[in-house]
N, CA and C atoms as a LAMMPS dump frame, in Angstrom:
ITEM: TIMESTEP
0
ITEM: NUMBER OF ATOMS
270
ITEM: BOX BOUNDS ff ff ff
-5.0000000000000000e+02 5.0000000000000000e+02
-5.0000000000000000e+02 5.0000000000000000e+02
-5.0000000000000000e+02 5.0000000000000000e+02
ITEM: ATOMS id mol type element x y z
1 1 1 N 9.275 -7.385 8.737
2 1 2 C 8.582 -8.627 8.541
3 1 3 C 7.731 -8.543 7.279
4 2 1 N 7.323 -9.876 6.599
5 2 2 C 7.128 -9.55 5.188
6 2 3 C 5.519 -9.878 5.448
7 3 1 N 4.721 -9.959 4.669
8 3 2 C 3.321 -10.379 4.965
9 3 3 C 3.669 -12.01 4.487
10 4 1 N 2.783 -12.652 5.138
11 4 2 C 2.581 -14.336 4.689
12 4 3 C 1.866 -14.214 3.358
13 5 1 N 2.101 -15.685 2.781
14 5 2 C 1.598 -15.113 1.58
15 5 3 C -0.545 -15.393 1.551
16 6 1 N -0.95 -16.021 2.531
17 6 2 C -2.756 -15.768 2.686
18 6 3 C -3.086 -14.594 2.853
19 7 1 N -2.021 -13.679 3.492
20 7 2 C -2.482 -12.278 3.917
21 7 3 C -2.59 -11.127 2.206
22 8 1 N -1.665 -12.025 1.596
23 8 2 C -1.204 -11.683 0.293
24 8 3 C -2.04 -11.682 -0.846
25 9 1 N -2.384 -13.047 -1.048
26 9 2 C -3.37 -13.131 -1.548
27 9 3 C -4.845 -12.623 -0.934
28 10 1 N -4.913 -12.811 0.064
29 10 2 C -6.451 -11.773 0.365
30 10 3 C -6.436 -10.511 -0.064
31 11 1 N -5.64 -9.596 -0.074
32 11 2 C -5.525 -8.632 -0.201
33 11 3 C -5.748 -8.548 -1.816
34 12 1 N -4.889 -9.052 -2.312
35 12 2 C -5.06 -9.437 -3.873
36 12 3 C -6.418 -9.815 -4.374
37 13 1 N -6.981 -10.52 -3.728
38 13 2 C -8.64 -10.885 -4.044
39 13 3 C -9.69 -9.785 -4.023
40 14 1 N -9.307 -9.036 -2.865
41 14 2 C -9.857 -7.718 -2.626
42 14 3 C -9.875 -6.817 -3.43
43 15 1 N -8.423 -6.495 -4.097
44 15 2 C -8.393 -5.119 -4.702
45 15 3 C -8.092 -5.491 -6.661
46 16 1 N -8.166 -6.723 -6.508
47 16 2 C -7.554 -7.44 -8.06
48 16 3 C -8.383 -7.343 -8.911
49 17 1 N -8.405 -7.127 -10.32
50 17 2 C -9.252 -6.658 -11.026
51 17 3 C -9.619 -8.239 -11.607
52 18 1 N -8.835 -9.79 -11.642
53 18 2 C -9.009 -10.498 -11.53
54 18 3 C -8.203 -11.871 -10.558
55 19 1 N -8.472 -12.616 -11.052
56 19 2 C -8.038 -14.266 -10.329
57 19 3 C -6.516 -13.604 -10.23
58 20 1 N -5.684 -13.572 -9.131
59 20 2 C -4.358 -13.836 -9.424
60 20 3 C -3.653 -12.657 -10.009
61 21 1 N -4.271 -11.672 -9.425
62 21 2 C -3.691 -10.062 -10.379
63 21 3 C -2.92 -9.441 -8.761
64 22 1 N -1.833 -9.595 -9.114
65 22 2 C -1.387 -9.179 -7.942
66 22 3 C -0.221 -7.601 -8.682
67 23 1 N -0.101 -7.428 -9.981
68 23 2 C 0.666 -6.121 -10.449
69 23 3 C -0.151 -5.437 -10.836
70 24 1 N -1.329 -5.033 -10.72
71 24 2 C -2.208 -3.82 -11.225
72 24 3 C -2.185 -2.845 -9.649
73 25 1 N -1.856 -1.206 -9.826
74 25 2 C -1.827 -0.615 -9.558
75 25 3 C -2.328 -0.685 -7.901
76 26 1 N -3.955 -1.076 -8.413
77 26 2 C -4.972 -1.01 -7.347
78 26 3 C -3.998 -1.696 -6.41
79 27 1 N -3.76 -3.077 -6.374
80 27 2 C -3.115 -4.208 -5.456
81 27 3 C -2.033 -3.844 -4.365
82 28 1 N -1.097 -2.899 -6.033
83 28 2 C 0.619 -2.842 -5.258
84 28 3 C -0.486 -1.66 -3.968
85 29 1 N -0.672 -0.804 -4.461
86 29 2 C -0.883 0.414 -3.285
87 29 3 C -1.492 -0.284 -1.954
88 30 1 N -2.268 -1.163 -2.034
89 30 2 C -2.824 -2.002 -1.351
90 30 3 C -2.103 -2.819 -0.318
91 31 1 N -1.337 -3.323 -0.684
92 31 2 C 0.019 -3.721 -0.213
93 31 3 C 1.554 -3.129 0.09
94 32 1 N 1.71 -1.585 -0.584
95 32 2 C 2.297 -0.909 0.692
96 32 3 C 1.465 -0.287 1.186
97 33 1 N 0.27 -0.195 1.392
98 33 2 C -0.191 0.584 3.016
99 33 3 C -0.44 -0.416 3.646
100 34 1 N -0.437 -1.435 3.761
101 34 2 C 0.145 -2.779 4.802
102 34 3 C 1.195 -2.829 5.067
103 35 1 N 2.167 -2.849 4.77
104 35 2 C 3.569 -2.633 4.829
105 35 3 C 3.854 -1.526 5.392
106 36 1 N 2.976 -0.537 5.136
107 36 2 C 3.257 1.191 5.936
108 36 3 C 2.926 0.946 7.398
109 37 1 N 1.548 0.427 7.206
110 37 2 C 0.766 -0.059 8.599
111 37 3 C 1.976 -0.631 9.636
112 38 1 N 2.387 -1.627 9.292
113 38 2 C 3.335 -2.171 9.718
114 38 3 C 4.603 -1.562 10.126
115 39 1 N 4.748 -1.135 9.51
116 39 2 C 6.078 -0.227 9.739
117 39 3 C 5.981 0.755 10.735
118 40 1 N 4.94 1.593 10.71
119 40 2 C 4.689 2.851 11.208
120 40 3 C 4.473 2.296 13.269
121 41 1 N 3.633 1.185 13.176
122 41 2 C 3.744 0.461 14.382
123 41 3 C 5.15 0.245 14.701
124 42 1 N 6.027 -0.446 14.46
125 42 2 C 7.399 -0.91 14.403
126 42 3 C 7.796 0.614 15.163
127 43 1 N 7.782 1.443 14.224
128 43 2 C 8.528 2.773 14.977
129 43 3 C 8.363 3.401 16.076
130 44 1 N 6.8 3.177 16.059
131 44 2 C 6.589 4.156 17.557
132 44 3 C 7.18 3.189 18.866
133 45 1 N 7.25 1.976 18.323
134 45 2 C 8.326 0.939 19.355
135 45 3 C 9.842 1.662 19.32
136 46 1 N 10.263 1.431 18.435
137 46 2 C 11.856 0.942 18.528
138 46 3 C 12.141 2.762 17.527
139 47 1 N 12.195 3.875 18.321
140 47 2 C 12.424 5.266 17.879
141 47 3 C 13.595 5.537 17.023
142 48 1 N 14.625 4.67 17.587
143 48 2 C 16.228 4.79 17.159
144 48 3 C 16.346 3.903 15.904
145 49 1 N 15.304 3.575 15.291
146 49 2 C 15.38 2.111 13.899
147 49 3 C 15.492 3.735 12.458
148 50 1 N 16.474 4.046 12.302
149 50 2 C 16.695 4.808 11.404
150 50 3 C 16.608 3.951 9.76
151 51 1 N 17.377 2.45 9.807
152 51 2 C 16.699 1.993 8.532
153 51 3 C 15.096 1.801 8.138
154 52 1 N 14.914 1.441 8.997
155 52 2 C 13.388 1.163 9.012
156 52 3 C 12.669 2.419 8.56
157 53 1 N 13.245 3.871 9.482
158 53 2 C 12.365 4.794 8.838
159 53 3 C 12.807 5.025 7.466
160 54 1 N 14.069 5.212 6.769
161 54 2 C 14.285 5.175 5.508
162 54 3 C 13.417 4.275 5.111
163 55 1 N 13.669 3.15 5.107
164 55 2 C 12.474 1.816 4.042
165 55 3 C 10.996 2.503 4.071
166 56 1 N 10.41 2.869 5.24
167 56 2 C 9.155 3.422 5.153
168 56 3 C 8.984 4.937 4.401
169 57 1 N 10.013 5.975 4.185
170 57 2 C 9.847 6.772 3.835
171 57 3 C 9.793 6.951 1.809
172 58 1 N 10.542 5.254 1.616
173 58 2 C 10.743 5.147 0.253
174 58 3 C 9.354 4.306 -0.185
175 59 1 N 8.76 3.791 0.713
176 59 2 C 7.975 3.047 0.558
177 59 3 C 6.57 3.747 0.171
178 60 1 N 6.513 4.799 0.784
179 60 2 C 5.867 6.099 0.93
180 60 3 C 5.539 6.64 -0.322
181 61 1 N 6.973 7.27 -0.638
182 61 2 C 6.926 7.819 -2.183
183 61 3 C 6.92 6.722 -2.973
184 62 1 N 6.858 5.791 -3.355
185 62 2 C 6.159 4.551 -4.206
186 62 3 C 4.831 4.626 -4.147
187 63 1 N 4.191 4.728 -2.969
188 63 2 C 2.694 4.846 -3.045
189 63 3 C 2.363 5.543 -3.337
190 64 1 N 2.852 6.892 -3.179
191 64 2 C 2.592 8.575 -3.381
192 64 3 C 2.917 8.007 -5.251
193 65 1 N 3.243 7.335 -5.373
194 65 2 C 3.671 7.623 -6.862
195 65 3 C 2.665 6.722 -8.403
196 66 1 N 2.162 5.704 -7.437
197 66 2 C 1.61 4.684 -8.018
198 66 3 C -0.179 5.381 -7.907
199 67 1 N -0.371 5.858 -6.771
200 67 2 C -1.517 6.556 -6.471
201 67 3 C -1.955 7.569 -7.427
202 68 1 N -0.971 8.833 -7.825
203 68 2 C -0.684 9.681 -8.548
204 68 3 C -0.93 9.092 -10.332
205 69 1 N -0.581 8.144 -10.421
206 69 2 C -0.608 7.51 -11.68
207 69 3 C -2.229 6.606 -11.766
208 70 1 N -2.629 5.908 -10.876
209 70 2 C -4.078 5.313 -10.636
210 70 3 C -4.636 6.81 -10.986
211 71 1 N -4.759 7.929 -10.116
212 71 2 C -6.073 8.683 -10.105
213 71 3 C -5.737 9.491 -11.858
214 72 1 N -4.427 9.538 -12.303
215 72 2 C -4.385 9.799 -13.92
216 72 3 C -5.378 9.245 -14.765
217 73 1 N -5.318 7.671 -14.604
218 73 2 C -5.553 6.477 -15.4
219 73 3 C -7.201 6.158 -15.317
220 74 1 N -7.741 6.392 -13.74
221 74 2 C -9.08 5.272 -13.495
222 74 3 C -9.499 6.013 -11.912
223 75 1 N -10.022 7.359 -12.397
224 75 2 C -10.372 8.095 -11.259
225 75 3 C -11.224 7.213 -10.443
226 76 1 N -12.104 6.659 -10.939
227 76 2 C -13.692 6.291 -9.798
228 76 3 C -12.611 5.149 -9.126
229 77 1 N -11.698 4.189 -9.927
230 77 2 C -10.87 3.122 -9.214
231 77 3 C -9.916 3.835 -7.487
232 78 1 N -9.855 5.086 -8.257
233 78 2 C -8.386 5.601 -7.327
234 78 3 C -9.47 5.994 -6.734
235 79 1 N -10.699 6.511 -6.103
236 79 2 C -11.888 6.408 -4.934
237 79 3 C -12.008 5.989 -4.114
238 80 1 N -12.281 5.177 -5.2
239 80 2 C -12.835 3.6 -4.282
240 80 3 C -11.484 2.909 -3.463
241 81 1 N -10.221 2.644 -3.868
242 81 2 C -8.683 2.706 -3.683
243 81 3 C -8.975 3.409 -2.35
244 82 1 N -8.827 4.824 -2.34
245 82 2 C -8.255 5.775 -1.099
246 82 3 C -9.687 5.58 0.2
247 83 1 N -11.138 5.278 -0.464
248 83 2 C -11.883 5.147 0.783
249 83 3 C -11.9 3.559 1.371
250 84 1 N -11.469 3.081 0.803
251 84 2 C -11.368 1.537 1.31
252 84 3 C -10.004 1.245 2.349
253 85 1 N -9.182 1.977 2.048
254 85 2 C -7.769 1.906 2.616
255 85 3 C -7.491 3.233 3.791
256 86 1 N -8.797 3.865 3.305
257 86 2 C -8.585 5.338 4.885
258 86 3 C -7.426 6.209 3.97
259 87 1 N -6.9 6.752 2.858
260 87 2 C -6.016 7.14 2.684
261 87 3 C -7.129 8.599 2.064
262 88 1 N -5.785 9.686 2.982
263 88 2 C -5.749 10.832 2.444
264 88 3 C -5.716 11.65 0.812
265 89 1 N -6.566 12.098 0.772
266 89 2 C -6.64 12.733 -0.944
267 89 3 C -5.95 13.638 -0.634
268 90 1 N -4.898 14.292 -1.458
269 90 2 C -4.255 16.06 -1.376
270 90 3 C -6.097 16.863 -1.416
């Protein structure tokens, strides 16, 4: 299921560096760990959804990857990023 797009834009308002910035780094990561959220629920339902865990596992390394590139770019951003969202630092 996809997010609606109010859920979309909130999220975007939240993490957007302005009006309507929904491709800066901060956002996308923002929006797959909603999508992870989501997913990760989905599974502990339905065990045997083998696409689903693929989509979540690619979805994963996108974040793992975009994250990796934020804390390169705009450390205090990628912080503030991982304590707002509960996400694990290596």
């Amino acid at each position: 299921m996809a997010l609606d797009s109010a859920k979309k834009i909130e999220i975007a308002q939240q993490f957007g560096r302005s009006e309507g910035d929904t491709g800066s780094p901060e956002v996308q990561i923002a929006l797959i760990s909603n999508r992870i959220k989501y997913l990760t629920e989905h599974l502990k339902i339905n065990k045997k959804d083998h696409s689903s865990r693929l989509g979540l596992l690619k979805l994963v390394g996108q974040r793992k990857r975009l994250m990796k590139y934020l804390k390169r770019r705009d450390y205090t951003k990628y912080i503030e990023v991982i304590t707002a969202l509960s996400i694990r630092d290596k």
